[in-house]
N, C-alpha and C positions, 0 to 999 in steps of 0.2 A: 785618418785616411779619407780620400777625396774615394764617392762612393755616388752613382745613380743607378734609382730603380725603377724601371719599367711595370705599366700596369695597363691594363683597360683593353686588352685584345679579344680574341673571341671570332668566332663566324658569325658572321651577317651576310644577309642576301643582298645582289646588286640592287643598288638605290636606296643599300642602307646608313646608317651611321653610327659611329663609334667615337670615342673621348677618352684620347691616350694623355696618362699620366707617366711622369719621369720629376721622383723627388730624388733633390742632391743633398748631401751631404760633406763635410769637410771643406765648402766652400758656398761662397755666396754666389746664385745665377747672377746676380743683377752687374757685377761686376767684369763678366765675359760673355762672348757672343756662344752662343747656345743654340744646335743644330738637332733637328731629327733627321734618319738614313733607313736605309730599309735594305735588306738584300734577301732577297727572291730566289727558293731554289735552285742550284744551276746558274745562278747569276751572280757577277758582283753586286761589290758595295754599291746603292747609289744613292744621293745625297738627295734630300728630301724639302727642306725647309731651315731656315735662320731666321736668328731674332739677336739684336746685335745687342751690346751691354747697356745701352740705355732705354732698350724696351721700345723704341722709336721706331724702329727701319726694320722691315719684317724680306724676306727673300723666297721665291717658290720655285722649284722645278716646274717647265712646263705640264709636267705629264699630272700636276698636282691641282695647280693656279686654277682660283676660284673654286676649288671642291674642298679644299683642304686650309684648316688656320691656324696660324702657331699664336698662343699666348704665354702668359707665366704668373703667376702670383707670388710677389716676392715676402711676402707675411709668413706662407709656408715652403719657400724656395722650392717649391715647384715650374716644371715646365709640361706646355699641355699642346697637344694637336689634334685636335678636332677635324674629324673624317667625315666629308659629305659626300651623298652620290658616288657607294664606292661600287668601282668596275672589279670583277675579276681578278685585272693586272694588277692590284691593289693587292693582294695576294701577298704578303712577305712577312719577315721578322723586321720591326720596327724599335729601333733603337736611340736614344736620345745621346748626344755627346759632344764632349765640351772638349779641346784639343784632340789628344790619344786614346781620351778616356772614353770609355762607353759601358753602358750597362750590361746586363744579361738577356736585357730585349722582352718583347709583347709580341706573340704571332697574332697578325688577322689576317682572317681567311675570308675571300667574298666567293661563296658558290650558293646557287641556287638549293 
């Protein structure tokens, strides 16, 4: 079975950082375009970050760009996004996902 899992959340204060992990299973990342999403209490889904199948062409939400970077290490078919300068609104459950598939998610919380 095709399987990812969410790690690395946590509270952090604004203008802190954090390094979310999302390991797959039952499939190789390097072979499909591989997204983080986030949805915020009270809020929808919204689309976070891509990194396309050949690891080349990376993609940002504006509410992200330049604070936030997706990478992937395909030795351990991991994918990673790395939290810079997180505001508040930063606030959600962060979830990595490849078509339909999504994990079980990582909350991070940025409050003082």
């Amino acid at each position: 079975d095709m399987q990812l899992v969410e790690s690395g959340g946590g509270l952090v204060q604004p203008g802190g950082s954090l390094r979310l992990s999302c390991v797959a299973s039952g499939f190789n990342i390097s072979t499909t375009p591989m997204n983080w999403v986030r949805q915020a209490p009270g809020k929808e889904l919204e689309w976070v970050s891509q990194m396309n199948k050949a690891g080349i062409s990376t993609y940002y939400a504006d509410s992200v760009k330049g604070r936030f970077t997706i990478s992937r290490d395909n030795a351990k078919n991991t994918l990673y996004l790395q939290l810079n300068s997180l505001k508040p609104e930063d606030t959600a459950m962060y979830y990595c996902q490849m078509g339909t598939l999504k994990g079980q998610g990582t909350q991070v919380t940025v409050s003082s």
